[in-house]
C-alpha positions as CSV (number, residue, x, y, z in Angstrom):
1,X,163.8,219.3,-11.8
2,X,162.0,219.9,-8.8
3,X,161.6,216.1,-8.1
4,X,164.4,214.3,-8.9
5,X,164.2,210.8,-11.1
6,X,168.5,210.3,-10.6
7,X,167.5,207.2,-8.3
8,X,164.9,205.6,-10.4
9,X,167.1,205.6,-13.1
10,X,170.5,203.6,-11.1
11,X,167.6,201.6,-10.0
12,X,166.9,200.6,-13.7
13,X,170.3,200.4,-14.8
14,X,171.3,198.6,-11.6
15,X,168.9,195.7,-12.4
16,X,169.6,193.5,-15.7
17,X,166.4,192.7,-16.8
18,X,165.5,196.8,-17.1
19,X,169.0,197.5,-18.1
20,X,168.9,195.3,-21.4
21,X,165.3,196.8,-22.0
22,X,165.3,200.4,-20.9
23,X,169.0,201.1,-19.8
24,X,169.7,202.7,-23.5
25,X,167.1,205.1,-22.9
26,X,168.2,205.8,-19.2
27,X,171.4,206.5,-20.0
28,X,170.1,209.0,-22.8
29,X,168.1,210.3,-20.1
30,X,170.2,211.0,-17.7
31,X,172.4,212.8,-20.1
32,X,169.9,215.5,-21.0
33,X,168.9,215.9,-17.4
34,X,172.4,216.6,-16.3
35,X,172.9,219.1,-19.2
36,X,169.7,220.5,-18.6
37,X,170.0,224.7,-18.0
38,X,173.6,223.3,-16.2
39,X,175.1,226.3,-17.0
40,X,172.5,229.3,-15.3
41,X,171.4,227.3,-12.0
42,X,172.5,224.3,-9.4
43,X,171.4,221.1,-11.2
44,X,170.9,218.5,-8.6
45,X,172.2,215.3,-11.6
46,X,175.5,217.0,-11.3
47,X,175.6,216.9,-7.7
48,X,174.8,213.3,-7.6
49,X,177.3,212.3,-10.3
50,X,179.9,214.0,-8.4
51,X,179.1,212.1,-5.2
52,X,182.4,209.9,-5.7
53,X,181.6,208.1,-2.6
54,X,178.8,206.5,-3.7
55,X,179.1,202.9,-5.3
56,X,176.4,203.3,-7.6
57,X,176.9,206.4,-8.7
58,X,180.8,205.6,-9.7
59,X,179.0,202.3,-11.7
60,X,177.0,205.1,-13.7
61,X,180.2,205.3,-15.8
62,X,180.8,201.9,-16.5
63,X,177.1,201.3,-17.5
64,X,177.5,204.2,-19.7
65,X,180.5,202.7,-21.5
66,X,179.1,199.1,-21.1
67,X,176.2,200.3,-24.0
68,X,178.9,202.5,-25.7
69,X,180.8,199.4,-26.4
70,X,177.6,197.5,-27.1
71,X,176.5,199.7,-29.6
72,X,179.6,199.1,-31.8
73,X,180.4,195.5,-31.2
74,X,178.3,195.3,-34.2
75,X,180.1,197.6,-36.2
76,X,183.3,196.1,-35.1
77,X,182.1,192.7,-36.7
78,X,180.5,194.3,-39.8
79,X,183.9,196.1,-40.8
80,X,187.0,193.9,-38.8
81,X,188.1,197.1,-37.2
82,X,188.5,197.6,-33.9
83,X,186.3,199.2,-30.9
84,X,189.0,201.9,-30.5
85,X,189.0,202.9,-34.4
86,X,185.2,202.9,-34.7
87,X,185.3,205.0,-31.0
88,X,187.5,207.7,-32.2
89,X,186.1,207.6,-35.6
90,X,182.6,208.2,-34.4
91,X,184.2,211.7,-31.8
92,X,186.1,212.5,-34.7
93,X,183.6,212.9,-37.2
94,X,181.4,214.5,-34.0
95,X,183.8,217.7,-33.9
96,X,185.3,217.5,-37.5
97,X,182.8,218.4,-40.6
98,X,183.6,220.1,-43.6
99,X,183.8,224.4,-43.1
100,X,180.5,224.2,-44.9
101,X,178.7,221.7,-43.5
102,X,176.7,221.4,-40.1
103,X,177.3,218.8,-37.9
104,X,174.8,216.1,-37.8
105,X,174.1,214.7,-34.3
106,X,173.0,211.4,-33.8
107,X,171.3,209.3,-30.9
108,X,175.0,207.8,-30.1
109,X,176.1,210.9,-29.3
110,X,174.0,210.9,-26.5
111,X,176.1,207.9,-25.0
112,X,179.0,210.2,-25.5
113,X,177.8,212.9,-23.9
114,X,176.7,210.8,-21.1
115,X,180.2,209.3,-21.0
116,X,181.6,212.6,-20.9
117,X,179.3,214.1,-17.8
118,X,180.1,211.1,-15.9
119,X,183.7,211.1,-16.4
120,X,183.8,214.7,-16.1
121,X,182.3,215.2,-12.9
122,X,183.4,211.9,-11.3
123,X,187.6,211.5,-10.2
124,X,187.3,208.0,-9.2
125,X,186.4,207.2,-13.2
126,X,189.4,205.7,-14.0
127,X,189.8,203.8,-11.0
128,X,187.0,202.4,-11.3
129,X,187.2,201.3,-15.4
130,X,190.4,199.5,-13.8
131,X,188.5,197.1,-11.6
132,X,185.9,196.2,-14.5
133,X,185.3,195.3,-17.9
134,X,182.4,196.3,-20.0
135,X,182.0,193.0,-21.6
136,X,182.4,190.5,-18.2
137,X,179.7,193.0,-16.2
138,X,180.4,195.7,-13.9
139,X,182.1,196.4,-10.7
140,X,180.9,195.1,-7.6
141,X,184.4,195.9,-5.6
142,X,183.7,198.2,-2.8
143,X,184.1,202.4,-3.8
144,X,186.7,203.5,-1.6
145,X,190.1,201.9,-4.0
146,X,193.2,202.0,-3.2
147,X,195.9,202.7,-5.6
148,X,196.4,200.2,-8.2
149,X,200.1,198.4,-7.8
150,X,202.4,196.3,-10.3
151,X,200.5,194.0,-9.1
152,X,197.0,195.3,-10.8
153,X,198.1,197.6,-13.6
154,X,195.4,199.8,-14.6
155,X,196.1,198.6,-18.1
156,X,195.3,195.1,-18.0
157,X,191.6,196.2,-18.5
158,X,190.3,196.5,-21.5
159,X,189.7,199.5,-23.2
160,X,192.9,201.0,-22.4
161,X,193.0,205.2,-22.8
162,X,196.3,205.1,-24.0
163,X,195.2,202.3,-27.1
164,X,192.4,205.1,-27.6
165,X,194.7,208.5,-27.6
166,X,197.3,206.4,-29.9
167,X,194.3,205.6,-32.2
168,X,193.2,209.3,-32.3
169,X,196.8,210.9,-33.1
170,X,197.4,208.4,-35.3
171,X,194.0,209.0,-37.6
172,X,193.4,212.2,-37.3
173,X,196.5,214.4,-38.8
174,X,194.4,216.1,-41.8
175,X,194.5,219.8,-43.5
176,X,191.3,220.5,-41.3
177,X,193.6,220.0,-38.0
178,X,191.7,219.7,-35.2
179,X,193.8,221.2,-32.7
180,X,192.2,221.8,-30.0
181,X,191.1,217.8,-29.4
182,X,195.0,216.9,-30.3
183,X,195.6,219.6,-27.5
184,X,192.6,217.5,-25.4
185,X,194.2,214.1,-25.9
186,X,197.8,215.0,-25.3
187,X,196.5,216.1,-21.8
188,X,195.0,213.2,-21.2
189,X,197.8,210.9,-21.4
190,X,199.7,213.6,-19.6
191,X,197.5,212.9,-17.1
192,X,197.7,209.5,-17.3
193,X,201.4,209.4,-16.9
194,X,201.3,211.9,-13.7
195,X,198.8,209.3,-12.1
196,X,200.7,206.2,-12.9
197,X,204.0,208.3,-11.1
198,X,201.9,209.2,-8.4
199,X,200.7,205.9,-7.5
200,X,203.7,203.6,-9.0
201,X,201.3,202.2,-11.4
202,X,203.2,200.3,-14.0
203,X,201.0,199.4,-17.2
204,X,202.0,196.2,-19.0
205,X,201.3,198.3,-22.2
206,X,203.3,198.6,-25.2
207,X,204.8,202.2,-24.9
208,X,206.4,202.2,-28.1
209,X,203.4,202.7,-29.8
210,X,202.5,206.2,-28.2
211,X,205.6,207.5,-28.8
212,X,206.0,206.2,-32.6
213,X,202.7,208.4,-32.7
214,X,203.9,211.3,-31.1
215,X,206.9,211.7,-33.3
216,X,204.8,211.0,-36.0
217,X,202.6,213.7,-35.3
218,X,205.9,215.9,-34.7
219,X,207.0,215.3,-38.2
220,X,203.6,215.7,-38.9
221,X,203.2,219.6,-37.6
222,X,206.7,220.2,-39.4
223,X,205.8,218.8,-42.7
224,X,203.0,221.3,-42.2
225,X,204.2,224.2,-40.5
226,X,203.6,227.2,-43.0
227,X,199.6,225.8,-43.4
228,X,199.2,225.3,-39.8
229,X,201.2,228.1,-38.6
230,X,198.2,230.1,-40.5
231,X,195.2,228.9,-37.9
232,X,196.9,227.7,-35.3
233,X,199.9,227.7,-32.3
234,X,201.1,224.3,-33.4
235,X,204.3,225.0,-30.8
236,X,202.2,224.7,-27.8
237,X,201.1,220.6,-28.9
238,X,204.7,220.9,-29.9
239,X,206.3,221.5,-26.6
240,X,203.3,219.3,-24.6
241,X,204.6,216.5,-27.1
242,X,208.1,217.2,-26.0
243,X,207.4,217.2,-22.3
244,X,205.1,213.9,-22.3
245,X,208.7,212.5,-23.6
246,X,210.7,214.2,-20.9
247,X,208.1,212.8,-17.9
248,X,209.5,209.1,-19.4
249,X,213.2,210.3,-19.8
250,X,212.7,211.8,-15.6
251,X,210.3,209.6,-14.4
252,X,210.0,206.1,-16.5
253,X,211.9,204.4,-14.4
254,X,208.7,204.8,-12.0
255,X,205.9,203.3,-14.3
256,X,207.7,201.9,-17.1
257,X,206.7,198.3,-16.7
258,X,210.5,197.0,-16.9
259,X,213.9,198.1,-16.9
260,X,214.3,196.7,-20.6
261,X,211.0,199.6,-21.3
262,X,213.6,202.4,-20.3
263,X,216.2,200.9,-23.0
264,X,213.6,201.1,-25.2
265,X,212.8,204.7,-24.8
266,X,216.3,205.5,-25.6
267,X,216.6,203.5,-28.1
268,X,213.3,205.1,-29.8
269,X,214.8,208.4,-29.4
270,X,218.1,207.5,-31.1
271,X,216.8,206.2,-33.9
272,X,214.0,208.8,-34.3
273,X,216.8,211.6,-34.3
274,X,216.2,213.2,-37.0
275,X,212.8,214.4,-35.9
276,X,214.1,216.2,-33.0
277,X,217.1,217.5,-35.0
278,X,214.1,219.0,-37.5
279,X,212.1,220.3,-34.8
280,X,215.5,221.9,-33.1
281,X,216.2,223.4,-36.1
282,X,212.6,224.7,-37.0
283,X,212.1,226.3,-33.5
284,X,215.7,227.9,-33.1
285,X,214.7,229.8,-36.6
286,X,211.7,231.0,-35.3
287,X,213.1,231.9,-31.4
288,X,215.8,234.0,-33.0
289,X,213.2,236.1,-35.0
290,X,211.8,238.7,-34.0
291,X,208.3,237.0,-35.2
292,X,205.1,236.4,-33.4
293,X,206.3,232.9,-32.6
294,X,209.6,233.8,-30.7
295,X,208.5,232.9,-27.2
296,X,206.8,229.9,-28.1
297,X,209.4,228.3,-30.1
298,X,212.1,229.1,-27.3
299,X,209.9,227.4,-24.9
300,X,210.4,224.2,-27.1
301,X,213.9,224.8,-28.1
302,X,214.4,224.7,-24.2
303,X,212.1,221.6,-23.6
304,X,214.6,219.7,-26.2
305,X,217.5,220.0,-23.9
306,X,217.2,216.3,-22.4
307,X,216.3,215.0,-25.8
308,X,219.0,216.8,-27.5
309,X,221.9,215.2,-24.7
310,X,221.0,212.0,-25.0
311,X,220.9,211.8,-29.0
312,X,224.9,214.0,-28.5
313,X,225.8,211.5,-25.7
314,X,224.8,208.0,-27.3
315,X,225.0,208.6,-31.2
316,X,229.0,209.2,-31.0
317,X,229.3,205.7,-29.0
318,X,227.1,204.0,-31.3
319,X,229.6,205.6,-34.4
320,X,232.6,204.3,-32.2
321,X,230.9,201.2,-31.8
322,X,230.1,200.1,-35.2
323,X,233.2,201.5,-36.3
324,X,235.2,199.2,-34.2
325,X,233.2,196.6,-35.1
326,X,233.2,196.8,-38.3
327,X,229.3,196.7,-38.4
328,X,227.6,198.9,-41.5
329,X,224.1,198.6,-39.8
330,X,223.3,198.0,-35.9
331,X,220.9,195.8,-35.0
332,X,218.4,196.8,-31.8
333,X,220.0,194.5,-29.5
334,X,223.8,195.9,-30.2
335,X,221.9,199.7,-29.8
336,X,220.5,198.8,-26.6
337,X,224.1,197.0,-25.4
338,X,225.6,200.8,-26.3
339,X,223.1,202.3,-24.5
340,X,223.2,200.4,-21.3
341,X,227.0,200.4,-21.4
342,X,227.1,204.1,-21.2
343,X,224.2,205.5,-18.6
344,X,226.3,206.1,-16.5
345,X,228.4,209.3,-18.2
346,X,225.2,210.8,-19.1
347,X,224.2,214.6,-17.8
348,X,220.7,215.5,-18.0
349,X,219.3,218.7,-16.7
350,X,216.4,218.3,-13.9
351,X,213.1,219.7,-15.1
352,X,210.8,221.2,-13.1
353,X,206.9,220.9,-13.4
354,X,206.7,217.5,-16.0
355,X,204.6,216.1,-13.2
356,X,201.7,219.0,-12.3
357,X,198.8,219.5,-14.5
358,X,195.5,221.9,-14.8
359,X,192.7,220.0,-13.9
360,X,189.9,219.8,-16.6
361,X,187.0,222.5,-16.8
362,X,184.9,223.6,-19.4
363,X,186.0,226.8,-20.9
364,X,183.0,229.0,-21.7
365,X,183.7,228.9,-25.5
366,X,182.6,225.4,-25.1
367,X,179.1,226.2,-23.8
368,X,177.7,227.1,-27.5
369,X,178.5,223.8,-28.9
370,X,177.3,221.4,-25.6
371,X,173.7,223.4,-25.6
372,X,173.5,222.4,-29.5
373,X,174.8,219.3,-29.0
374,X,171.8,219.0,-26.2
375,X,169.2,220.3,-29.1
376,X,169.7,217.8,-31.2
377,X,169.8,215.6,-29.2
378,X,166.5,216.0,-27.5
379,X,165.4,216.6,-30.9
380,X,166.3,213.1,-32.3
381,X,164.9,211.3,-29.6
382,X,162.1,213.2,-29.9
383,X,161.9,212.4,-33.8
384,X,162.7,208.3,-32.9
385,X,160.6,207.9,-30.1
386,X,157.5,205.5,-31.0
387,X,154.9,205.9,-28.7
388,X,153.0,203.0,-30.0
389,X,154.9,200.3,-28.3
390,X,154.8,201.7,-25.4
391,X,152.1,200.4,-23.0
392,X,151.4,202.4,-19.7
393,X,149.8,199.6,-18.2
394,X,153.0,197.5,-18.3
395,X,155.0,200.4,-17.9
396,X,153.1,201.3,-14.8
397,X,153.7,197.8,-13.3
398,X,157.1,197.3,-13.9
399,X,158.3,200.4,-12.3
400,X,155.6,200.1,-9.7
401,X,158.2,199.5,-7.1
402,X,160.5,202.1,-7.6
403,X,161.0,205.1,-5.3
């Protein structure tokens, strides 16, 4: 570590020719450096990758996820699924094995892990992802962005976060629940949401698919609460569930894309009552125990109160409606005509904090498993490295002119 390789390697990646040839390897690379002893001294990769100032190290990240989404075009092709499902797949089964069985760590974890570092340690990431796409090349828009606008919605660009937390709620509610990753992608679309209020960003996304998912994984924590009450706090995903809904109840009309995407919300809620009713019902049982799960079930019984006045305020006037009417079934449109129609008499309760988040950092208990992680790594390249086709001579050449 004493002399550092950080530039010869954005010099390789930054030019085509060696990035098609050697920019796999680089990236790999640089991942290992960067995790190298990290945790007992300085290390200088981290302190370049945090540089956020610095064009080429904020393209580090999009070359990174430029070979990520090489790797599984492939695979996208060989099996019609999508890069999202074979993305999520692939860091599901990284942290999810059977009890009994070790974790097998393959060379495409080191893309992954070099993903993570530079996303980790760089806060222009997302930014940055906006102004690029890893199939058309990478950025070449000068470092210092402003905020996107509704002119240049972050989620025009594919691959969209929220497409790739939906696919990861959606596929991974098993009897082996991985909480702490549901726990980990919950707070990134938090996060998400608090950047788009910040900064007025409205995505041209289609919402309705993240929260179908998060009610489904409601009913999903419900359906399952004496099993995972046994491992696991499932009231604390519960109530960050509830809150990513009340940030669109308080603040959608700041990011939601149109007017009609409010509606929307409202009308999901409605016709998803049930859910909340159930999870009302479950956490007012458990807040009025004297059990271990008292003050975390109040905390979502309170979180509901939004929820819970807009299903009492719009579910009467939809009755009235259809009874006056005439109309056994509503359709959407005559839902939404009830809901706009009646805004106006709504009370909600103001809610402090929906917008404020912790910023990430790696808890200690997490050390254990990135110094394994690192092991194998190292050990797999080492296992696939073949030395034969390597020739110093033209090695020595091409990278004669590096500094």
């Amino acid at each position: 570590m004493i002399n550092s390789i950080f530039e010869a390697i954005l010099q390789i990646l930054s030019h085509p020719p060696s990035r098609r040839e050697h920019g796999y390897d680089a990236v790999v690379l640089l991942a290992l450096l960067v995790n190298y002893r990290k945790y007992e001294s300085v290390n200088p990769y981290i302190v370049k990758l945090s540089i956020v100032d610095d064009e080429a190290t904020l393209n580090v990240s999009i070359w990174i996820l430029f070979f990520l989404f090489r790797q599984y075009k492939d695979k996208e092709e060989e099996h019609q699924s999508g890069f999202f499902s074979a993305l999520t797949n692939m860091v599901g089964s990284m942290f999810i094995a059977d009890a009994h069985e070790k974790i097998s760590v393959q060379t495409n974890e080191a893309i992954l892990l070099a993903l993570y570092e530079a996303v980790h340690l760089n806060r222009n990431f997302i930014t940055v992802l906006a102004q690029s796409h890893p199939e058309m090349g990478l950025v070449t828009t000068p470092v210092s962005p402003a905020p996107a606008t509704p002119v240049t919605p972050l989620g025009t660009t594919p691959p969209s976060s929220d497409d790739l937390m939906v696919e990861f709620i959606v596929t991974h509610m098993m009897k082996e629940f991985p909480m702490d990753l549901y726990i980990r992608c919950i707070q990134v679309v938090h996060k998400l949401l608090c950047y788009q209020k910040k900064c007025r960003v409205r995505l041209h996304y289609t919402w309705r698919e993240l929260w179908s998912a998060l009610i489904n994984l409601l009913k999903f924590l419900m359906s399952n609460e004496t099993v995972l009450l046994a491992k696991h706090n499932i009231f604390t995903l519960a109530l960050m569930i509830v809150n990513l809904f009340n940030m669109f109840i308080t603040y959608g009309d700041t990011f939601l894309p149109t007017p009609s995407s409010y509606d929307e919300l409202y009308y999901e809620i409605i016709r998803m009552h049930q859910s909340f009713d159930n999870l009302y019902s479950m956490v007012l049982r458990l807040s009025t125990n004297a059990g271990q799960w008292k003050e975390a079930a109040s905390k979502v019984t309170h979180a509901l109160v939004n929820i819970r006045a807009i299903i009492n305020h719009f579910n009467p006037k939809i009755e009235s409606y259809a009874a006056v009417n005439h109309i056994s079934q509503l359709s959407e449109e005559q839902v939404l005509e009830v809901v706009r129609a009646n805004y106006d008499t709504l009370t909600l309760k103001l809610q402090d904090g929906l917008d404020q988040y912790e910023r990430y950092s790696e808890q200690h208990k997490e050390a254990a498993f990135f110094k394994e992680l690192v092991r194998s790594i190292s050990t797999n390249v080492r296992r696939n490295l073949a030395f034969h086709t390597l020739s110093q001579e033209v090695l020595l050449k091409e990278f004669s002119t590096i500094s």
